[in-house]
Rosetta silent file (secondary structure, phi, psi, omega in degrees, C-alpha in Angstrom):
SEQUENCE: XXXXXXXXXXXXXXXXXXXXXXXXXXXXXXXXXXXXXXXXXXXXXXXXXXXXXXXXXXXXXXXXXXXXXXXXXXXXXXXXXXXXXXXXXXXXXXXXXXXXXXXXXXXXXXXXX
SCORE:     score description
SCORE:     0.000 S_00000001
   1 L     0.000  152.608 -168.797    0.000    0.000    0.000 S_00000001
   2 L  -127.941  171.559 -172.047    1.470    3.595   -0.849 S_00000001
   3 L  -106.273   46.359  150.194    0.277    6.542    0.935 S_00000001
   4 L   -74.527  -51.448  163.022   -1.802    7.463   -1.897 S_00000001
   5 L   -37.029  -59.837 -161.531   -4.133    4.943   -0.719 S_00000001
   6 L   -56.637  118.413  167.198   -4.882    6.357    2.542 S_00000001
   7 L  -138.452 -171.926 -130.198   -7.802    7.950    3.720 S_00000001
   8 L   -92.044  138.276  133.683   -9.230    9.751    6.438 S_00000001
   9 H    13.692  -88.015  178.226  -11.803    8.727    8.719 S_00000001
  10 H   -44.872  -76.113  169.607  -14.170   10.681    7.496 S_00000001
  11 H   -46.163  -23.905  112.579  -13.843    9.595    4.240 S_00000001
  12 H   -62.467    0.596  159.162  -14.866    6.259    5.499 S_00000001
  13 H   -90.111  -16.793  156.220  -17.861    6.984    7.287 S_00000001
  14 L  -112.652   69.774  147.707  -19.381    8.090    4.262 S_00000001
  15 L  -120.071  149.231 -153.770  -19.544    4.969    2.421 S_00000001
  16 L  -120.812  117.377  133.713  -22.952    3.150    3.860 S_00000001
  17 E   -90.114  124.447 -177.134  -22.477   -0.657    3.898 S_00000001
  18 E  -120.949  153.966  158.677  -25.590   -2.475    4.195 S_00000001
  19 E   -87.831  165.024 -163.040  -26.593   -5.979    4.899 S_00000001
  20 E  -167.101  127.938  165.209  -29.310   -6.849    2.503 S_00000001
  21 E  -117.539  142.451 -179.199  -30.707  -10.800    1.416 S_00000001
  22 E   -52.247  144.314  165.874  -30.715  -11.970   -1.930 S_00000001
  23 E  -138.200   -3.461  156.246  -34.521  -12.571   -2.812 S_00000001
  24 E  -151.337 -171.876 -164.098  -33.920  -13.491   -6.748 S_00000001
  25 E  -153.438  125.922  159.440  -31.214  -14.328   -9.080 S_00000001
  26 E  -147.984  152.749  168.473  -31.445  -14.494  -12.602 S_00000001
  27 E   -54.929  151.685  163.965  -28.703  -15.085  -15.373 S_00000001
  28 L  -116.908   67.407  179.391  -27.237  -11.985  -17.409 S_00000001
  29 L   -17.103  -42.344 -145.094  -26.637  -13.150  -21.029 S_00000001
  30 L  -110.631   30.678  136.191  -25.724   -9.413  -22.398 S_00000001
  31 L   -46.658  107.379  159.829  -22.782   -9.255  -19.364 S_00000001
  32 L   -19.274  -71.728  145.039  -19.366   -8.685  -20.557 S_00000001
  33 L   -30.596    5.737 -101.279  -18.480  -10.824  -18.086 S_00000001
  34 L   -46.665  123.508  176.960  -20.307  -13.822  -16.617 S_00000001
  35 L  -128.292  157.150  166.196  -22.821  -12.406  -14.079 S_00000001
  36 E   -97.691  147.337  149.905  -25.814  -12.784  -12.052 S_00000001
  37 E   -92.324  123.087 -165.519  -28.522   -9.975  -11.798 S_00000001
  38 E  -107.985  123.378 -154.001  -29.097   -9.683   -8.323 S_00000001
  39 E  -118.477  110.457  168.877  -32.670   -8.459   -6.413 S_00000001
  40 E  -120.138  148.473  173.038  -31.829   -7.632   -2.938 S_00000001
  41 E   -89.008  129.275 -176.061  -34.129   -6.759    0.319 S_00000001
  42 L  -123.226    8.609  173.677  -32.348   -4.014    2.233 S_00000001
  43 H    81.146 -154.113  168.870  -35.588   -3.540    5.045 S_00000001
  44 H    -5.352  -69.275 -164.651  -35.919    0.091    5.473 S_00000001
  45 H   -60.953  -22.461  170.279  -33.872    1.016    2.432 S_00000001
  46 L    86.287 -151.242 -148.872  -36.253   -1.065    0.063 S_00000001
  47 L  -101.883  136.422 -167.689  -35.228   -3.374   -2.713 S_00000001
  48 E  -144.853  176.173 -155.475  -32.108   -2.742   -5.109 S_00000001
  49 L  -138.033  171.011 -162.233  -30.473   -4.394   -7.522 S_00000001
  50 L   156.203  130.660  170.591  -27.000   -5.523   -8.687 S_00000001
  51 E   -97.170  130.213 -157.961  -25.057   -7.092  -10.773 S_00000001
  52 E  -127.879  133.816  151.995  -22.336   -9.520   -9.324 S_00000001
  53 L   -79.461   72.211  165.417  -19.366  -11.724  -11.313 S_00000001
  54 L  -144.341   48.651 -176.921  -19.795  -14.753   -9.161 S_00000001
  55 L   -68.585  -45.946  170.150  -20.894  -17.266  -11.302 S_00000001
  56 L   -62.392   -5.446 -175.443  -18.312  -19.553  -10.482 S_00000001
  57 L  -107.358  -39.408 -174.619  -18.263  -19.600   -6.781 S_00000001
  58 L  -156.400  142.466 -148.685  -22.142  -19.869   -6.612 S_00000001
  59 L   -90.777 -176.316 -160.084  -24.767  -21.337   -8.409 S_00000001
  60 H   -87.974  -63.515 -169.353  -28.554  -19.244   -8.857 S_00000001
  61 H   -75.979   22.343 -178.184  -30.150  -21.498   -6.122 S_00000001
  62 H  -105.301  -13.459 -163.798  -27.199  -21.115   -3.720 S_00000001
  63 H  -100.109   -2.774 -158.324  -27.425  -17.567   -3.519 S_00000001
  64 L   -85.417   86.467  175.229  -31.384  -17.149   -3.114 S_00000001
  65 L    95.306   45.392 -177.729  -31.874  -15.773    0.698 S_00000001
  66 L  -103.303  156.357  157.980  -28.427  -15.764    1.630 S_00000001
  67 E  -130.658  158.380 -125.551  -27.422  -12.294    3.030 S_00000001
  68 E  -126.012  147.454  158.784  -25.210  -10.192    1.737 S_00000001
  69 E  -102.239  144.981 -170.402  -22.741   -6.935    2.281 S_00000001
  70 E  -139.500  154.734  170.499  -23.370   -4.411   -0.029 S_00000001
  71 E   -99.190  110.140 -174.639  -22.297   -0.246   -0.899 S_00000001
  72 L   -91.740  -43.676  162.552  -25.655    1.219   -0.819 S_00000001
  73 L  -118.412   47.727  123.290  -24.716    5.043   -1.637 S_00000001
  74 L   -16.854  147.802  166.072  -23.046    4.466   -4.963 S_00000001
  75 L   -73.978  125.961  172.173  -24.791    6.469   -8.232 S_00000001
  76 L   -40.372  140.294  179.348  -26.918    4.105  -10.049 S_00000001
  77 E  -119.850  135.245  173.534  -24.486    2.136  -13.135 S_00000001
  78 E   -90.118  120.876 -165.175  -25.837    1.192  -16.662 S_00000001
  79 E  -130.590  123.952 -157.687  -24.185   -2.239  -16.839 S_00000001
  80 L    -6.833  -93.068 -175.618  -24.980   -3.359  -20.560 S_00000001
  81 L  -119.634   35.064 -177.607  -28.837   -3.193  -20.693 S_00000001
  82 E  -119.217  153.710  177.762  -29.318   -3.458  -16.669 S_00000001
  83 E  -109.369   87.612 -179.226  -29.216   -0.590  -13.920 S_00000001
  84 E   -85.212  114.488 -178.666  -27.011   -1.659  -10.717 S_00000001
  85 L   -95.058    5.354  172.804  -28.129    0.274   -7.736 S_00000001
  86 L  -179.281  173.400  177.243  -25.664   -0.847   -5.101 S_00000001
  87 E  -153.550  129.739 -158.018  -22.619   -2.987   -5.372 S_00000001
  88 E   -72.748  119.376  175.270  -22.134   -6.257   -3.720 S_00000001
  89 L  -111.318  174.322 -162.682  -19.012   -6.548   -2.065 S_00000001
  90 L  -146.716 -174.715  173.889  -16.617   -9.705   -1.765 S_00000001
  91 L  -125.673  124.872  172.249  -12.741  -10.439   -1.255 S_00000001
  92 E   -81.294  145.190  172.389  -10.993  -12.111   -4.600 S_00000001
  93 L  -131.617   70.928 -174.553   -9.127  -14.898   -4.595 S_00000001
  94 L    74.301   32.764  166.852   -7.348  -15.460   -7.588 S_00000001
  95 L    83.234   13.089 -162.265   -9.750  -13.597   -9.804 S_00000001
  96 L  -142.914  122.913 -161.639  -12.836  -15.293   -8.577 S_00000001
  97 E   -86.153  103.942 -173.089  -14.975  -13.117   -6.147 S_00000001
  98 L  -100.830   97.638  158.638  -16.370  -14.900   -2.470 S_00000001
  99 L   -15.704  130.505  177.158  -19.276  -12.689   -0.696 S_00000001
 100 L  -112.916  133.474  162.351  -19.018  -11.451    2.521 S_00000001
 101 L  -135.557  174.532 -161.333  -21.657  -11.691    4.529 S_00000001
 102 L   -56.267  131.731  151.862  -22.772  -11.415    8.388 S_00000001
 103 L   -29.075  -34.183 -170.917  -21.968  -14.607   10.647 S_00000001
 104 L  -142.572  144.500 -153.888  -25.474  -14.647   12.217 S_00000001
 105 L   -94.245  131.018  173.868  -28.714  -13.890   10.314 S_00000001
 106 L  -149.104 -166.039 -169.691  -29.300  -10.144   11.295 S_00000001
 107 L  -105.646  107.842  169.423  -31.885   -7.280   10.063 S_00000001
 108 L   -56.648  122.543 -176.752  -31.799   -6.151    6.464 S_00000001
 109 L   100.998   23.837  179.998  -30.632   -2.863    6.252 S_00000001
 110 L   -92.501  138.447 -173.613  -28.207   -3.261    9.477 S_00000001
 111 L   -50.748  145.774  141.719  -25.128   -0.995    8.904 S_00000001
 112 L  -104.522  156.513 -170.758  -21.426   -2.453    8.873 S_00000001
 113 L  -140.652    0.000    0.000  -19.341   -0.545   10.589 S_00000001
């Protein structure tokens, strides 16, 4: 890490990480990439959307009411002819993406911090 990299506090308190659970899945054919289109329940925050590259780590019925960490107050992205509204985050491993999500089943739309 260089100390370009670094930032403030601050500057991490405003990015809002949410927990959220997957409540569909469907394939995305017109992906660059291979991807899922992803429908998630955030509680409060209501229902968003996302597109994830993790087709290879997890099949469409593995991921259906799992929950999820997510970037919530991101600018909506036109991702070929889909609109990603938050963005699911994970740790790579060798180019292949694993979801992180909470240890214990908790309430969609609880902050991480």
């Amino acid at each position: 890490m260089t100390t370009d990299n670094i930032i403030t506090f601050e500057d991490f308190t405003k990015v809002d990480l949410r927990v959220g659970t997957i409540v569909e899945v469907n394939d995305f054919p017109n992906a660059h990439k291979p991807a899922y289109q992803l429908t998630i329940d955030f509680g409060d925050l209501g229902i968003r959307k996302s597109s994830a590259q993790i087709t290879t780590q997890y099949k469409k019925e593995d991921l259906e009411n799992r929950q999820i960490v997510a970037v919530v107050n991101f600018p909506k992205k036109q991702i070929a002819n889909f609109m990603s509204e938050c963005l699911v985050v994970g740790a790579v491993k060798e180019n292949d993406v694993f979801l992180l999500h909470p240890e214990s089943k908790v309430k969609n739309g609880s902050q991480v911090s």
